[in-house]
N, CA, C and O atoms as a GROMACS GRO file, in nm:
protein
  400
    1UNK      N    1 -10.072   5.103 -14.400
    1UNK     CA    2 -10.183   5.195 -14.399
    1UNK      C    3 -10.257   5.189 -14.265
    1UNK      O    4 -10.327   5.285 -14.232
    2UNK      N    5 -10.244   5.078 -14.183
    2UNK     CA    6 -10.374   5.051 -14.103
    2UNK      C    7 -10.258   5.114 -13.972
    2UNK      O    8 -10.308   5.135 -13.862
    3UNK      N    9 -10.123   5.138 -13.987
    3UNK     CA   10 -10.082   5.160 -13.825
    3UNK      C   11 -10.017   5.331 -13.851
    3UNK      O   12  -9.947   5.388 -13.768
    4UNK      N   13 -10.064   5.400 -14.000
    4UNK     CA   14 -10.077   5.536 -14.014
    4UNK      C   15 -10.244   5.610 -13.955
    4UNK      O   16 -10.279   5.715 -13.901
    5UNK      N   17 -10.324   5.464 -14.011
    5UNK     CA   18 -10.474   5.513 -13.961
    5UNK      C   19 -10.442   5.514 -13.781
    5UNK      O   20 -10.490   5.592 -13.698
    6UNK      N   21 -10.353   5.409 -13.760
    6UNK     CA   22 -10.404   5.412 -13.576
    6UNK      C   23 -10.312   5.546 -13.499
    6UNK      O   24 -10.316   5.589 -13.383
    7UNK      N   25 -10.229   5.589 -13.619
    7UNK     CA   26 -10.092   5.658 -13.525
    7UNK      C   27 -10.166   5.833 -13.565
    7UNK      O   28 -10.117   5.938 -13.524
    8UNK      N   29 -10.261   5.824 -13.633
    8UNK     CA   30 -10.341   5.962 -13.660
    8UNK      C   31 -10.469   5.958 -13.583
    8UNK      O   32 -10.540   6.056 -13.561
    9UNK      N   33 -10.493   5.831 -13.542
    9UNK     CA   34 -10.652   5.816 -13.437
    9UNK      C   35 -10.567   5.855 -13.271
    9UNK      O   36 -10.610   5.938 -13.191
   10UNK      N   37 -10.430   5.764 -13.252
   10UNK     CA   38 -10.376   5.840 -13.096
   10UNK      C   39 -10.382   5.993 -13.093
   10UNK      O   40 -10.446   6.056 -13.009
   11UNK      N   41 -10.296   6.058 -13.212
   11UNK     CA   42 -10.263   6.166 -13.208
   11UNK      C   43 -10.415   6.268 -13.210
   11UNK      O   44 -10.400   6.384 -13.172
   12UNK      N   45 -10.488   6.246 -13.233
   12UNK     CA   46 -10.641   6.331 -13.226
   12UNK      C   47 -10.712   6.351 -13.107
   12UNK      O   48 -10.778   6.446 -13.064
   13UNK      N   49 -10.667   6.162 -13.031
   13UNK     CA   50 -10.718   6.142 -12.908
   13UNK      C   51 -10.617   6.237 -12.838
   13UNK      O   52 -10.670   6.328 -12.774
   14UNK      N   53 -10.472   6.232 -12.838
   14UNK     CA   54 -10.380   6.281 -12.719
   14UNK      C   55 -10.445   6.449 -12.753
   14UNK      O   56 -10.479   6.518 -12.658
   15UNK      N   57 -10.458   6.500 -12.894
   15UNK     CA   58 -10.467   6.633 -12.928
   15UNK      C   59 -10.602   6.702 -12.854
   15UNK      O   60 -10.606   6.818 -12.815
   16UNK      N   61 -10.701   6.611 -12.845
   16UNK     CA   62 -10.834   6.638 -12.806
   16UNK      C   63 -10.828   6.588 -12.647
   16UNK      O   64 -10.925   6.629 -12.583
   17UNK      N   65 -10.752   6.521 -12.584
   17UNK     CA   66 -10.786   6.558 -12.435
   17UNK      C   67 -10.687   6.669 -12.365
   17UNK      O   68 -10.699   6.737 -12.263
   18UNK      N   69 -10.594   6.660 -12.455
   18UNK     CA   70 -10.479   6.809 -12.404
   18UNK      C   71 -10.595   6.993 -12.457
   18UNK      O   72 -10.588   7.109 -12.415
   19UNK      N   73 -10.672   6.934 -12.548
   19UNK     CA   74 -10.761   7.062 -12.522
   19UNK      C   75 -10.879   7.063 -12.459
   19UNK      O   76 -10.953   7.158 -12.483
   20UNK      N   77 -10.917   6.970 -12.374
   20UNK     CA   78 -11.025   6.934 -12.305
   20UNK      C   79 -10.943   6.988 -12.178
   20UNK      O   80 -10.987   7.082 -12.111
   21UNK      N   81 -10.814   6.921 -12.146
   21UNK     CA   82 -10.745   6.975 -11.977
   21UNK      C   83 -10.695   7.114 -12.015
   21UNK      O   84 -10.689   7.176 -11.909
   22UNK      N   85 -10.671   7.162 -12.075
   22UNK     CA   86 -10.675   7.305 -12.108
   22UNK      C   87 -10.738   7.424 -12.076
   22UNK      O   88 -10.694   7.524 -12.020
   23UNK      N   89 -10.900   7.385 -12.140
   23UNK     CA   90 -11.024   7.478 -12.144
   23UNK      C   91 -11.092   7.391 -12.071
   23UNK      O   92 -11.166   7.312 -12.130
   24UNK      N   93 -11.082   7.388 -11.916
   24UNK     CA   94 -11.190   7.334 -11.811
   24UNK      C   95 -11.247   7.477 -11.784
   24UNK      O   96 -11.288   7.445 -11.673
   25UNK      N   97 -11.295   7.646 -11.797
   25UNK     CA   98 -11.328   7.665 -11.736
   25UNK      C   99 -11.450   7.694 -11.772
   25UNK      O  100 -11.470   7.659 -11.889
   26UNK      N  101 -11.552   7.749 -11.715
   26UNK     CA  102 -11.722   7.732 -11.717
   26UNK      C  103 -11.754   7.822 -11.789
   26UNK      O  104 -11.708   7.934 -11.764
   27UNK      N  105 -11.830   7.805 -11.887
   27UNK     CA  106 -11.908   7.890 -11.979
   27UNK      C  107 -12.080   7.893 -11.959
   27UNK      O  108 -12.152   7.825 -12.032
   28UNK      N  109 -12.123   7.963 -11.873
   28UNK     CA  110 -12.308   7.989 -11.968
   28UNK      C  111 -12.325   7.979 -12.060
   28UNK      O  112 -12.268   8.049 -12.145
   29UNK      N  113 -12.431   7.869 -12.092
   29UNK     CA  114 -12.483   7.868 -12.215
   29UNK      C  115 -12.660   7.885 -12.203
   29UNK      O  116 -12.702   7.822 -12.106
   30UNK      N  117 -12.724   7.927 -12.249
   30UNK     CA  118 -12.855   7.969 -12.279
   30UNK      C  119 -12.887   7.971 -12.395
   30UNK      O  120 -12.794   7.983 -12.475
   31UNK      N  121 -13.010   7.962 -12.442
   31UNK     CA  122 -13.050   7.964 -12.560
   31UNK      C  123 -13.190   8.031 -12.589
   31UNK      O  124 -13.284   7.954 -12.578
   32UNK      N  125 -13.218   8.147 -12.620
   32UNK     CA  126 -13.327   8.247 -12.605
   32UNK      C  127 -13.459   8.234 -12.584
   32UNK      O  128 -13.493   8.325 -12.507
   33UNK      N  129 -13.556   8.164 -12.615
   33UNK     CA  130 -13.687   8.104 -12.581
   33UNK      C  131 -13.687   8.054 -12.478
   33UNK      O  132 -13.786   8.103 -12.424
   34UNK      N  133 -13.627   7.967 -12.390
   34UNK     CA  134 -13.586   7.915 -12.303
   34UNK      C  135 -13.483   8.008 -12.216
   34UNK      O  136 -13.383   8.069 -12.255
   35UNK      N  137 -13.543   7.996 -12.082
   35UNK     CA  138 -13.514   8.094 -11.948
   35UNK      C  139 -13.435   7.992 -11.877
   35UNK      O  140 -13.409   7.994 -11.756
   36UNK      N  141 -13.386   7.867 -11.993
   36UNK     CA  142 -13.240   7.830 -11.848
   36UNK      C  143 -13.108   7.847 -11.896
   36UNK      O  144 -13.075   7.840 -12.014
   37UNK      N  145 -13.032   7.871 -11.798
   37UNK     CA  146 -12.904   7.834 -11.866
   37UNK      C  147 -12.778   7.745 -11.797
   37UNK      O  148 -12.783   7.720 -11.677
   38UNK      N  149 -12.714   7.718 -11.843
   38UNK     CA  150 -12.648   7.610 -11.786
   38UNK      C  151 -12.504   7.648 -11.780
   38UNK      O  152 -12.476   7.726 -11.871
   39UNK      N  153 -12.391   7.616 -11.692
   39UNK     CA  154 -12.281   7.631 -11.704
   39UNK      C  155 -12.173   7.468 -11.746
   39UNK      O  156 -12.154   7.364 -11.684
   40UNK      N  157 -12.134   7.510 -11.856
   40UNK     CA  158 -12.072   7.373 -11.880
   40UNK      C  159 -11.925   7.422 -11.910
   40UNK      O  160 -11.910   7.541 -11.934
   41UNK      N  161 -11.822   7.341 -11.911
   41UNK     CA  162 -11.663   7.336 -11.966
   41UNK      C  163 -11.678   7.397 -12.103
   41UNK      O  164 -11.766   7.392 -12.188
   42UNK      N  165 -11.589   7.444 -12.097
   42UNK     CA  166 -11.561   7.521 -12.280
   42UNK      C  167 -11.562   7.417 -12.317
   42UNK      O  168 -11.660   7.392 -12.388
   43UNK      N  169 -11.452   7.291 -12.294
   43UNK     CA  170 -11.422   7.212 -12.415
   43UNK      C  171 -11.540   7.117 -12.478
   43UNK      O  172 -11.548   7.050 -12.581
   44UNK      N  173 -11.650   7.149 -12.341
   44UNK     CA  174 -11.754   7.079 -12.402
   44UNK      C  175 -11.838   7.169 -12.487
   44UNK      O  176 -11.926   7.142 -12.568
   45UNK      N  177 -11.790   7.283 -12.447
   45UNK     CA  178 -11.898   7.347 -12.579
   45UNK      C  179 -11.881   7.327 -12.748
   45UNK      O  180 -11.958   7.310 -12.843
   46UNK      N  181 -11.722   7.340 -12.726
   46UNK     CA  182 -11.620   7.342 -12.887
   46UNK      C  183 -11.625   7.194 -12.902
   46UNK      O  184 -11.613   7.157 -13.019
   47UNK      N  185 -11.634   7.126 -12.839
   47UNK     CA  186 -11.655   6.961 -12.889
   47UNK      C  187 -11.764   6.984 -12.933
   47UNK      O  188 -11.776   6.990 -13.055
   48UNK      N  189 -11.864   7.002 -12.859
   48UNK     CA  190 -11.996   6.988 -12.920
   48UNK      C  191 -12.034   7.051 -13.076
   48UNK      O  192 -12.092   6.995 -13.169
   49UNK      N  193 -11.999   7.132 -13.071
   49UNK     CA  194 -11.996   7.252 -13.155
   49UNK      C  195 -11.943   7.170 -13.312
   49UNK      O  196 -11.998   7.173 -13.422
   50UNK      N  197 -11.796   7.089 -13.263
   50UNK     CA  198 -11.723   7.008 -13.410
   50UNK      C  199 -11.780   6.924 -13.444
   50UNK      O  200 -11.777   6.892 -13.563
   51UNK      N  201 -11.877   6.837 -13.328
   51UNK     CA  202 -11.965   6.741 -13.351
   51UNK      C  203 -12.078   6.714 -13.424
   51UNK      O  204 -12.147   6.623 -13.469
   52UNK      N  205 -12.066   6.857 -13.414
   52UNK     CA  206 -12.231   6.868 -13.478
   52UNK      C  207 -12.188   6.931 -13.632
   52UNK      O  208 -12.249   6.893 -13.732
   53UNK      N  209 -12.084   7.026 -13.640
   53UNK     CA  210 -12.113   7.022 -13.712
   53UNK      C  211 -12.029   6.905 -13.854
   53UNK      O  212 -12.023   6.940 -13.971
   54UNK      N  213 -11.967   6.748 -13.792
   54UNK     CA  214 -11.956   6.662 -13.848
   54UNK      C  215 -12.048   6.627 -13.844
   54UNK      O  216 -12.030   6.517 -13.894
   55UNK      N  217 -12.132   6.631 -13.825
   55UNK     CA  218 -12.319   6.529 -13.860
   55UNK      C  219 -12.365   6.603 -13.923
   55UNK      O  220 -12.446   6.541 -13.993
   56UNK      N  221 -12.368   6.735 -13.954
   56UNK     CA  222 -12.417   6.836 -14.037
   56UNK      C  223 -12.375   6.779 -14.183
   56UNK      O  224 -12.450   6.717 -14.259
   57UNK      N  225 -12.218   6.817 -14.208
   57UNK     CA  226 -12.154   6.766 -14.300
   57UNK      C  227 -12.179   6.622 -14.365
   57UNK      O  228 -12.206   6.610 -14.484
   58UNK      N  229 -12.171   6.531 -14.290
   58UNK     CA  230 -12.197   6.386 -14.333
   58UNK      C  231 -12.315   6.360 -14.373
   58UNK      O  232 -12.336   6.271 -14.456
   59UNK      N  233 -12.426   6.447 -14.310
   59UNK     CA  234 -12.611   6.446 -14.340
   59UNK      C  235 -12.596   6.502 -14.533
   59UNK      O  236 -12.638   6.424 -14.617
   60UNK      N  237 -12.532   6.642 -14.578
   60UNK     CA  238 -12.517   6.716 -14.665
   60UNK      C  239 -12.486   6.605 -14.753
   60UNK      O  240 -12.572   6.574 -14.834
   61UNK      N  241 -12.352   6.526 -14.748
   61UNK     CA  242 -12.273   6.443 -14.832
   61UNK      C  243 -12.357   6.349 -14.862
   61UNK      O  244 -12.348   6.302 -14.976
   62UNK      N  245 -12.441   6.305 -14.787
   62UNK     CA  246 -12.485   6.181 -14.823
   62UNK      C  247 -12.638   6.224 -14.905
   62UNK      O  248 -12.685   6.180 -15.010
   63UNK      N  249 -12.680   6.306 -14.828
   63UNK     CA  250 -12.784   6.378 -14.901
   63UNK      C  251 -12.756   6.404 -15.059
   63UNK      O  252 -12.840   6.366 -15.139
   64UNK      N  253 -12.648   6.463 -15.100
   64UNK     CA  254 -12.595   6.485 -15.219
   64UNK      C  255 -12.518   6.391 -15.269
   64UNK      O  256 -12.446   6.438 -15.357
   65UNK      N  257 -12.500   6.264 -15.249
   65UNK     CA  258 -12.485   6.169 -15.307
   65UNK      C  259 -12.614   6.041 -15.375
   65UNK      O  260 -12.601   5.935 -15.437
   66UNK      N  261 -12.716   6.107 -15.330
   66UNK     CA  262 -12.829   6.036 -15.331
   66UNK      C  263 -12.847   5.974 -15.478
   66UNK      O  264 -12.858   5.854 -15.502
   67UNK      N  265 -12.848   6.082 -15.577
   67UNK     CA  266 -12.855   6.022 -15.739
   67UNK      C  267 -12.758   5.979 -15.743
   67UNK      O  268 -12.787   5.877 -15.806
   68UNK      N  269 -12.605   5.970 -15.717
   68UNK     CA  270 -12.527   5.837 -15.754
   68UNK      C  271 -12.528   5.743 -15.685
   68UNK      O  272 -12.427   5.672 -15.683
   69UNK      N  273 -12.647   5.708 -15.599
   69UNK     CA  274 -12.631   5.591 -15.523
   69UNK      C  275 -12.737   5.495 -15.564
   69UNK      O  276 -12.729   5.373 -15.563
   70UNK      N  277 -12.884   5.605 -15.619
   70UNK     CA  278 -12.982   5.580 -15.678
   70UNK      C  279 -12.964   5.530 -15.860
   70UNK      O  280 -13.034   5.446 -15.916
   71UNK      N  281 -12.871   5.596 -15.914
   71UNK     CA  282 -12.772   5.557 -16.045
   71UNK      C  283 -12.768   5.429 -16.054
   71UNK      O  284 -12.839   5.364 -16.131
   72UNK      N  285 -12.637   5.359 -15.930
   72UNK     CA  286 -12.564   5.264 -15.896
   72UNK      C  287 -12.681   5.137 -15.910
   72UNK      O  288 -12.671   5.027 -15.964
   73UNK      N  289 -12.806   5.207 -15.830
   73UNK     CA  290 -12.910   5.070 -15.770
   73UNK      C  291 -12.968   5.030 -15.920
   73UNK      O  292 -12.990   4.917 -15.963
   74UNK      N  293 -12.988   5.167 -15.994
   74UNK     CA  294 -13.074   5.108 -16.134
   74UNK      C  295 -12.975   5.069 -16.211
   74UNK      O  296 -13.022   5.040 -16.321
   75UNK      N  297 -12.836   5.051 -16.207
   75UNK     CA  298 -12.737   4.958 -16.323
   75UNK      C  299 -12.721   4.861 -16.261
   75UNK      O  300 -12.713   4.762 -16.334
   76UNK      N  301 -12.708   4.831 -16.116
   76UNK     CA  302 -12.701   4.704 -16.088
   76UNK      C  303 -12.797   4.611 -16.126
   76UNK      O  304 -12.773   4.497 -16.166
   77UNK      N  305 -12.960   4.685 -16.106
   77UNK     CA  306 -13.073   4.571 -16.126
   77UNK      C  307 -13.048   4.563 -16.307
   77UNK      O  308 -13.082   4.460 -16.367
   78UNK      N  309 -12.993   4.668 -16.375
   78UNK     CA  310 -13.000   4.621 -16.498
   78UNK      C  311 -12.862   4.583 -16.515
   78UNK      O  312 -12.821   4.671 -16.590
   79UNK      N  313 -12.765   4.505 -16.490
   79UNK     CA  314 -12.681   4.395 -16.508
   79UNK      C  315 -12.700   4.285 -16.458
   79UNK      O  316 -12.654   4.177 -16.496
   80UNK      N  317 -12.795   4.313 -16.334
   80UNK     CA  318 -12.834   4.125 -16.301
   80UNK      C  319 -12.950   4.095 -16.414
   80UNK      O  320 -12.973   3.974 -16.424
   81UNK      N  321 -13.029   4.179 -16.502
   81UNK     CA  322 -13.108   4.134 -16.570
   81UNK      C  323 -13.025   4.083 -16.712
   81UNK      O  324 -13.048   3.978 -16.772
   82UNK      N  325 -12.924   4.184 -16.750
   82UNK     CA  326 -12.843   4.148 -16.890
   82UNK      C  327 -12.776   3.985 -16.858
   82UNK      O  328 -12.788   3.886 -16.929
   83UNK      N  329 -12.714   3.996 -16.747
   83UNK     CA  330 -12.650   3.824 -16.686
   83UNK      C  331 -12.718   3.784 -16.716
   83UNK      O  332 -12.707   3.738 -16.829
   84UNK      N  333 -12.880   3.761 -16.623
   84UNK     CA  334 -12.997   3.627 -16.665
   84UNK      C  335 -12.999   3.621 -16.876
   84UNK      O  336 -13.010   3.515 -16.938
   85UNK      N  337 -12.987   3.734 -16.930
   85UNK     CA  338 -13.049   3.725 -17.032
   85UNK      C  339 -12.927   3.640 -17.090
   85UNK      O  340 -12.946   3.526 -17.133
   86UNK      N  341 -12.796   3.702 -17.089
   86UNK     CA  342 -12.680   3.640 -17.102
   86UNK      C  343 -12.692   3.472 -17.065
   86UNK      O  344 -12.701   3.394 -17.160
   87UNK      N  345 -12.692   3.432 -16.959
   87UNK     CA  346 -12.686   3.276 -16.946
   87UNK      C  347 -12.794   3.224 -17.036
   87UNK      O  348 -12.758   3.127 -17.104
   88UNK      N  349 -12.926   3.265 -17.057
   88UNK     CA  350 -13.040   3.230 -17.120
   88UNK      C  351 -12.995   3.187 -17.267
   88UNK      O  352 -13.014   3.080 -17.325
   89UNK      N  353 -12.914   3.331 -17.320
   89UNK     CA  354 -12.872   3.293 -17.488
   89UNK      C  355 -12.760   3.181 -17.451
   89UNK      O  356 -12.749   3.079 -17.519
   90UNK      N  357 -12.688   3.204 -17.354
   90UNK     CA  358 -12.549   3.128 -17.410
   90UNK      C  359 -12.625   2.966 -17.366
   90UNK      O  360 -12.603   2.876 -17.448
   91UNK      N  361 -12.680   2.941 -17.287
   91UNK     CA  362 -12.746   2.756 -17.266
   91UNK      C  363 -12.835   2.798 -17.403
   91UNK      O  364 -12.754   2.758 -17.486
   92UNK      N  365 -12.924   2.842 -17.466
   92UNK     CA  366 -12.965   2.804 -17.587
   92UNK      C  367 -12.880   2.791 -17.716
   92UNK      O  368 -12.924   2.743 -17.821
   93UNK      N  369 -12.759   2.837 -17.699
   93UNK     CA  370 -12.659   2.858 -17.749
   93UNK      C  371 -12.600   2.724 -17.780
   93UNK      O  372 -12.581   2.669 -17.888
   94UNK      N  373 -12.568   2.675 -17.628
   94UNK     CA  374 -12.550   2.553 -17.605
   94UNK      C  375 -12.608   2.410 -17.654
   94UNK      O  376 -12.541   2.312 -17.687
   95UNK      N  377 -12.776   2.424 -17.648
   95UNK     CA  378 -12.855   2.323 -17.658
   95UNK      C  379 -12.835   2.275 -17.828
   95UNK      O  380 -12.817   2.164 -17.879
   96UNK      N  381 -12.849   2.431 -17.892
   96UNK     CA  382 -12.847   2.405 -18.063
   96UNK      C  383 -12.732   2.363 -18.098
   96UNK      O  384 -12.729   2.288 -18.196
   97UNK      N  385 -12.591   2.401 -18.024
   97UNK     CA  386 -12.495   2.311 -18.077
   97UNK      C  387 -12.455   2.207 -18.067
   97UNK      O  388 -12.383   2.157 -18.153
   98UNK      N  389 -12.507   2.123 -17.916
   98UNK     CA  390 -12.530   1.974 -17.909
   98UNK      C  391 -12.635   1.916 -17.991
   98UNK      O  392 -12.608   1.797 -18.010
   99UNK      N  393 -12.784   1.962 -18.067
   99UNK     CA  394 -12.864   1.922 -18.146
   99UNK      C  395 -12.784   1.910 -18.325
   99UNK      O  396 -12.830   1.834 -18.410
  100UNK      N  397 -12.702   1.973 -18.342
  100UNK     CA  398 -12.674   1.998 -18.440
  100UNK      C  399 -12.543   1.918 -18.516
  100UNK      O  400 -12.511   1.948 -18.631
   0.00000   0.00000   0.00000
């Protein structure tokens, strides 16, 4: 598994600088309120562009995972409480059958 993860991390890297030497040429970019604009590489625009919107995506997911994570936190604190209660009966458990 771990040299399918590395042989799909080369292939993204080789895939993503063969479209970086590709699309070197200059794009204006501006943005309307603002009177500057800048000339940058395409590939930095379309990188930017996937980048963002993977942080977009990952912000959404996690955002919407919030009640099963919030779920998770209130069964955990209530199984470390059933354990304590658990060891509590089973040593009294214990004590009455050595008294007995």
């Amino acid at each position: 598994m771990r040299l399918l993860t590395w042989l799909i991390g080369v292939a993204v890297a080789v895939v993503t600088v063969l479209f970086a030497i590709s699309n070197r040429s200059p794009v204006s970019i501006s943005v309307w309120p603002f009177p500057v604009a800048v000339d940058v590489g395409l590939y930095i625009v379309v990188l930017a562009a996937v980048f963002s919107g993977f942080l977009v995506g990952a912000l959404v997911t996690w955002v919407a995972a919030g009640k099963h994570r919030r779920r998770v936190r209130k069964q955990r604190t209530e199984i470390r409480t059933l354990e304590g209660e658990l060891s509590d009966v089973r040593a009294r458990l214990a004590s009455q059958t050595k008294s007995d």
